[in-house]
C-alpha positions as CSV (number, residue, x, y, z in Angstrom):
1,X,168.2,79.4,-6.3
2,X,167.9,75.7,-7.2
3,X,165.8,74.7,-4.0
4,X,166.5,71.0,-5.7
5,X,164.0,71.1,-8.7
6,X,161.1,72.6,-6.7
7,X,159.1,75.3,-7.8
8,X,157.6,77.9,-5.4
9,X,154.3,76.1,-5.5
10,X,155.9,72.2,-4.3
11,X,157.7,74.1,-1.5
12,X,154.3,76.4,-0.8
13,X,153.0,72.9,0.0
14,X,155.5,71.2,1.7
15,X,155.9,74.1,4.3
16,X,152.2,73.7,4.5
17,X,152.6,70.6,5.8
18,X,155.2,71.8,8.2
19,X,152.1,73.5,10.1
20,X,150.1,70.5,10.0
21,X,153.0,69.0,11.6
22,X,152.6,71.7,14.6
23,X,148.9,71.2,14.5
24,X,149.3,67.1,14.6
25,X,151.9,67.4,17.5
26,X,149.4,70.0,18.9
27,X,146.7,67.4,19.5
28,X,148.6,65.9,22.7
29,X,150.7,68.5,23.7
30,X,149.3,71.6,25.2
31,X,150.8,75.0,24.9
32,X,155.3,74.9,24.2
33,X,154.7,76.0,20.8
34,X,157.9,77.8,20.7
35,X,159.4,74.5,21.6
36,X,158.2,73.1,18.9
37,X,158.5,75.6,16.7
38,X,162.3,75.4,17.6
39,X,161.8,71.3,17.4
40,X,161.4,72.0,14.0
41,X,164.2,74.2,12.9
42,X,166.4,71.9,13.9
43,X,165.4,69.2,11.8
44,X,164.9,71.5,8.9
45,X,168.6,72.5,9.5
46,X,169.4,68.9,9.3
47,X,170.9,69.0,13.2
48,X,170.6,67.4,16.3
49,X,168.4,68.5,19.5
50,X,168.7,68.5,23.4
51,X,165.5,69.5,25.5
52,X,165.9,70.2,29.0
53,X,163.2,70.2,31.8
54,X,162.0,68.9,35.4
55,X,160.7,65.8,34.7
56,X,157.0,65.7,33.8
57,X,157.0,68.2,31.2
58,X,156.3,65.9,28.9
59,X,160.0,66.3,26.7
60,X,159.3,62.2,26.2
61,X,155.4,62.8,24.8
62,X,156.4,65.7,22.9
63,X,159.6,63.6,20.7
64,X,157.4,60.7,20.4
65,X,154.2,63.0,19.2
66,X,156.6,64.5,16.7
67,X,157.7,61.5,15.6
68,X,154.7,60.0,14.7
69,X,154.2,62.9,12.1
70,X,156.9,62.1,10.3
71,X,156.7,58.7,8.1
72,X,160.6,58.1,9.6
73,X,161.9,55.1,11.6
74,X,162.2,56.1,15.0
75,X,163.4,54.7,18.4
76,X,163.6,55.0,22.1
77,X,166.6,54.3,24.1
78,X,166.3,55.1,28.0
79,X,170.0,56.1,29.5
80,X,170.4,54.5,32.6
81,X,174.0,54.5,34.7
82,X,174.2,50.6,33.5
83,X,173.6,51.3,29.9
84,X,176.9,50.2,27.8
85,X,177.4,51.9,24.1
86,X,177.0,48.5,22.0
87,X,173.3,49.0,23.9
88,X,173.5,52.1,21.3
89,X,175.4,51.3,18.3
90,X,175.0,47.3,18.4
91,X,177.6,44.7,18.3
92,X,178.9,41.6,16.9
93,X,177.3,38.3,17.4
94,X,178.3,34.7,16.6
95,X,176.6,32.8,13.9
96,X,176.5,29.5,12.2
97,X,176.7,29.1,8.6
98,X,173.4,26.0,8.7
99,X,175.1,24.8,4.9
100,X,179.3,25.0,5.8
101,X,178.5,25.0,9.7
102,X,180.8,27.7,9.4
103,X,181.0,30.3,12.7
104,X,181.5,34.0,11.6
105,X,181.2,37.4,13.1
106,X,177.9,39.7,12.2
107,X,177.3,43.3,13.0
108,X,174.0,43.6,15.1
109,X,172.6,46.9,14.6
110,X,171.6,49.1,17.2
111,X,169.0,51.6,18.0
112,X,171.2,53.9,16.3
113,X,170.3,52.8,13.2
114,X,166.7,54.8,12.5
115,X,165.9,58.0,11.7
116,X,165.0,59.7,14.2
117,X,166.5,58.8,17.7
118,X,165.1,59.4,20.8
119,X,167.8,59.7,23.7
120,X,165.8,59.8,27.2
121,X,167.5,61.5,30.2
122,X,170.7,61.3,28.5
123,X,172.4,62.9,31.1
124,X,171.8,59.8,33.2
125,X,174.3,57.7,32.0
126,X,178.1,57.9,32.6
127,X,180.2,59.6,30.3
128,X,181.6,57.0,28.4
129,X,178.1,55.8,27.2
130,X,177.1,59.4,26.1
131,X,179.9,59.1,24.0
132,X,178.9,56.5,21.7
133,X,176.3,58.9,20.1
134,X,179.2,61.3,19.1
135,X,180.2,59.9,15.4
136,X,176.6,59.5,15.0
137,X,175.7,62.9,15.7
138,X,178.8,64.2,13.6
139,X,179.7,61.7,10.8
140,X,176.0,60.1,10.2
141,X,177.8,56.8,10.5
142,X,178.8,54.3,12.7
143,X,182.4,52.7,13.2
144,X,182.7,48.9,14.5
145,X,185.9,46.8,14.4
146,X,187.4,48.6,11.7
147,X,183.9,48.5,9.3
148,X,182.0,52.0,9.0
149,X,178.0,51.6,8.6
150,X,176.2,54.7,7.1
151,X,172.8,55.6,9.2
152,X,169.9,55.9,7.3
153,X,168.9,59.5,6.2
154,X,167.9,61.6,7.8
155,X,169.4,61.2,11.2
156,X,168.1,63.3,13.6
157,X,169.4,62.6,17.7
158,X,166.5,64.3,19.7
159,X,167.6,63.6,22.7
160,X,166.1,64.7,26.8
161,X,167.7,65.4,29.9
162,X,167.5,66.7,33.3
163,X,168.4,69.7,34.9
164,X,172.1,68.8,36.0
165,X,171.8,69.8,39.5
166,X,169.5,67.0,40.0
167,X,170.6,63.9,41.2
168,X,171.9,61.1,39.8
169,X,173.0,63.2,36.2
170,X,176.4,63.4,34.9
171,X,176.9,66.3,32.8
172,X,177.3,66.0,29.1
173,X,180.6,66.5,28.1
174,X,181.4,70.2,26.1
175,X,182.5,68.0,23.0
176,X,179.1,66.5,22.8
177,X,176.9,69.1,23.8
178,X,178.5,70.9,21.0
179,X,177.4,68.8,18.5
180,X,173.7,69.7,19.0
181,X,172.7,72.1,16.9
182,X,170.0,73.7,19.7
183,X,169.6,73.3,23.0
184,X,165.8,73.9,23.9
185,X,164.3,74.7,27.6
186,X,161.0,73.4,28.6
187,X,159.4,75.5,31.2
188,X,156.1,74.7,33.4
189,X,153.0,75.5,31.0
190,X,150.5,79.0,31.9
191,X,147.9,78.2,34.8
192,X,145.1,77.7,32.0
193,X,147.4,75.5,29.8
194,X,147.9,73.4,33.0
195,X,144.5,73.3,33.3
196,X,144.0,72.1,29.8
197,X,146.4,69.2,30.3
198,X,144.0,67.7,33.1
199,X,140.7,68.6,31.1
200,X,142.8,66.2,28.1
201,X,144.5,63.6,30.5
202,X,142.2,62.4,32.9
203,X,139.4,61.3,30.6
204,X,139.1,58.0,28.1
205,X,139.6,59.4,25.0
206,X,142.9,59.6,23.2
207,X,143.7,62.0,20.4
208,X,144.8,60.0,16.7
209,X,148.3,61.4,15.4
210,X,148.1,61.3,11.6
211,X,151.5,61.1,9.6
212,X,152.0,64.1,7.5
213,X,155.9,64.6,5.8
214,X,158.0,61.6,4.5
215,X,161.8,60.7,4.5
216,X,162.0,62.7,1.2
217,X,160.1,65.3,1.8
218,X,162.2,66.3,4.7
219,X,164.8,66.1,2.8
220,X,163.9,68.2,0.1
221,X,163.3,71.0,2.9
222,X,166.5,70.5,4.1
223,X,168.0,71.8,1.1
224,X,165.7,74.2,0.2
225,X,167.0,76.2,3.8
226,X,170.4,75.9,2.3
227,X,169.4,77.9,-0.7
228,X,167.9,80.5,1.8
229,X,169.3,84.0,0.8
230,X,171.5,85.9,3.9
231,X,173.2,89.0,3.0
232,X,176.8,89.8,3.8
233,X,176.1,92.4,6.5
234,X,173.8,89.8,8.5
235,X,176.4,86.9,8.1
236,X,179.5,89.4,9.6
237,X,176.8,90.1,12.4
238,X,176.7,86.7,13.1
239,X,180.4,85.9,13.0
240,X,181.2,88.8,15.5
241,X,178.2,87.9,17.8
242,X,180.0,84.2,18.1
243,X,183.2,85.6,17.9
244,X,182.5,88.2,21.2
245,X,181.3,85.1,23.2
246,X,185.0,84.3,23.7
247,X,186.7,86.4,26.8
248,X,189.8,88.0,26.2
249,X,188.8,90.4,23.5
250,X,185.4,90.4,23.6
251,X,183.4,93.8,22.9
252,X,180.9,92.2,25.8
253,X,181.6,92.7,29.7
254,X,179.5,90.6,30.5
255,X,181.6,87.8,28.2
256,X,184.7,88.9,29.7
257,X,183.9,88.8,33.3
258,X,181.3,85.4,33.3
259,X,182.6,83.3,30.6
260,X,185.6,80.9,30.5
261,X,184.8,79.3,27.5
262,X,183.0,80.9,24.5
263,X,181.4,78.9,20.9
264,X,183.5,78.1,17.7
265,X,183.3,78.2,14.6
266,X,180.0,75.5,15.0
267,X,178.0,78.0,16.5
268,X,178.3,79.8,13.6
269,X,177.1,77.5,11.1
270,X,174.5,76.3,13.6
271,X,172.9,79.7,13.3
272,X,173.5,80.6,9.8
273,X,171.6,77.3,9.6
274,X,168.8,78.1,12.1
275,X,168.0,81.6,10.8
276,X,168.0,80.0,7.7
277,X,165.1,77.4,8.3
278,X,163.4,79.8,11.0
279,X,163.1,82.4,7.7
280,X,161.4,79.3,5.7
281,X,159.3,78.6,8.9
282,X,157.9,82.0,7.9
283,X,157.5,81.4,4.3
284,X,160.6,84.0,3.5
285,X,163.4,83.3,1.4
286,X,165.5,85.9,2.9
287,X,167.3,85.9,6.6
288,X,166.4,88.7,8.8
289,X,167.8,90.5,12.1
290,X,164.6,89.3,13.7
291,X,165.5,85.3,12.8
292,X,169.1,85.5,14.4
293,X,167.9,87.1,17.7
294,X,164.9,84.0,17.8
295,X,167.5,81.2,17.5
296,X,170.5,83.1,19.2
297,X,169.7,81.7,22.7
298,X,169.3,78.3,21.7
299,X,172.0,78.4,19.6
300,X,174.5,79.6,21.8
301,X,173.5,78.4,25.6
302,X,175.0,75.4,25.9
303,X,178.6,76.2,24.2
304,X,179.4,79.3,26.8
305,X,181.4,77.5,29.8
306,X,180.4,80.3,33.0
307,X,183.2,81.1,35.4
308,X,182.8,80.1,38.7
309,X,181.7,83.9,39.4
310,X,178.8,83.5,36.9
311,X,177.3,80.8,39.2
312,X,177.9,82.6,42.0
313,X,176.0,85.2,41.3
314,X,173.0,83.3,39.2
315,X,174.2,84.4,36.3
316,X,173.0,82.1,33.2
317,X,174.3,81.4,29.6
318,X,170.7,83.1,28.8
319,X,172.0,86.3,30.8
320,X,175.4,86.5,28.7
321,X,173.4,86.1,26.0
322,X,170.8,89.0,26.0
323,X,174.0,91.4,27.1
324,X,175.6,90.1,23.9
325,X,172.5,90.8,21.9
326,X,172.0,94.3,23.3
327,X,175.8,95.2,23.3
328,X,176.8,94.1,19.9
329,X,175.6,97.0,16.8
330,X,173.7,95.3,14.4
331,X,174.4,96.1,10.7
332,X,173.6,99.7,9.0
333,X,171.9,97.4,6.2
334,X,170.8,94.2,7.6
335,X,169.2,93.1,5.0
336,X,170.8,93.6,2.2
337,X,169.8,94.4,-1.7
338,X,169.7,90.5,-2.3
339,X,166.7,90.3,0.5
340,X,163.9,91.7,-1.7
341,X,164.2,89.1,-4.2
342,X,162.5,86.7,-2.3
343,X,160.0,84.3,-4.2
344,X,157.8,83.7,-1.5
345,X,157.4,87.0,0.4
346,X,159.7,90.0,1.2
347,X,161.8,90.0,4.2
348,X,160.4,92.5,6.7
């Protein structure tokens, strides 16, 4: 395992600053620590994120209060149904050469252009807008009359929305929503976490967010999941369970009779990749059964397309899901030999 030049001690410390991360983010948001938890896989995995929730959960607080942990650029961009894409990726503007008194062309950056971007309700823009952000999210670059311009790294698109049945949203196309690698759900907080959020937000004093991880350091983490061990037996698993979300031959009924469309090949490296950085979460250098079920929900929800008979009868992606997870055997061996070598700690 190379984990780029670290020994077990350097990445002992840097995943100890991964919880101080949770306990920075924790001093402003109350309770969703699975959301963050799952907030943080994703950028360890080096993918993009889309949060969805009634509005006043605080998705917006929780992005920005992550943000400011990490030493990383970041910026906002509210979508609004009058937002254009050179609003995202920039545009050319006219200049004048003050020595020649030439007039060229220059590329005005966007808000694109940072490390961490911040897209707000995205699902209330118009499609053609949403689309700016997909070479972004998939290439890490940007594309503008005939020039490509890198994005700085990392690039993470953590981006909000509303529940489409709302109005005024416009559904994000399948094409897009497949490029993020999780698709989170933010729920109402417990009576006495709601209770907690009035204690903190109705009074005059305001909690200090300290930066904790850097631009390389996040970096460094991000391949260090990559050298994460999974055995053979837990990577078929995870090829069959993406493999039975697609009707037709599915092993699943409850694929065959609710979903239209099921995941490709991207949900399969999405999860590989998830289980991979939820198993570092955890301080193991091994994948186990339990990492793929934790991710498996927000890895697949949002690239199943229900039949109309799913809706019907208030069936949800979640549903499909949890019937693929019971239905599908898990491997005799999950583990494999390879899963006791871990540096760190065993895989249990």
């Amino acid at each position: 395992m190379s984990r780029q030049n670290l020994s077990e001690q350097d990445v002992l410390v840097l995943l100890d600053k991964l919880a101080l991360v949770e306990h920075e983010v924790g001093k402003v948001i109350v309770g969703q620590k699975e959301v963050i938890q799952q907030l943080l896989i994703s950028m360890l995995a080096g993918g993009h994120c889309l949060l969805e929730g009634v509005p006043g959960l605080a998705k917006t607080l929780m992005v920005n209060a992550l943000a400011e942990t990490l030493e990383l650029g970041f910026k906002r961009v509210q979508f609004t149904p009058d937002l254009m894409p050179s609003d995202i990726i920039g545009t050319e503007i006219l200049e004048t050469d003050h020595e020649s008194g030439e007039r060229f062309f220059k590329f005005q950056q966007g808000p694109v252009f940072t490390n961490i971007l911040l897209a707000d309700e995205i699902n209330r823009t118009p499609p053609k807008t949403q689309a700016a952000l997909l070479e972004a999210m998939q290439e890490k670059s940007i594309s503008y009359a005939g020039t490509s311009y890198a994005l700085p790294k990392p690039f993470f698109v953590l981006a909000t929305q509303n529940p489409v049945e709302q109005a005024g949203t416009y559904p994000l196309p399948e094409a897009q929503l497949d490029r993020f690698l999780m698709f989170i759900k933010v729920d109402y907080p417990s009576e006495s976490e709601e209770i907690e959020i009035l204690r903190r937000t109705t009074g005059n004093t305001q909690a200090k967010i300290n930066a904790v991880l850097n631009a390389q350091q996040i970096i460094s983490l991000q391949h260090v999941v990559r050298d994460i061990e999974i055995s053979e037996p837990l990577l078929v698993y995870i090829n069959q369970l993406v493999r039975n979300t697609r009707p037709g031959n599915s092993q699943s009924s409850a694929v065959n009779k609710y979903v239209r469309w099921g995941a490709g090949p991207r949900a399969g490296q999405a999860m590989v990749l998830c289980a991979k950085a939820n198993a570092l979460l955890s301080k193991r250098f091994a994948v186990t059964m339990n990492d793929i079920k934790q991710v498996a929900h927000g890895v697949l929800r949002h690239r199943l397309l229900l039949s109309f008979q799913a809706e019907a009868q208030n069936i949800s992606s979640d549903d499909v899901v949890d019937s693929l997870l019971k239905d599908l055997a898990q491997p005799a061996s999950p583990f494999g030999a390879s899963s006791h070598s871990s540096p760190l700690s065993p895989a249990v």
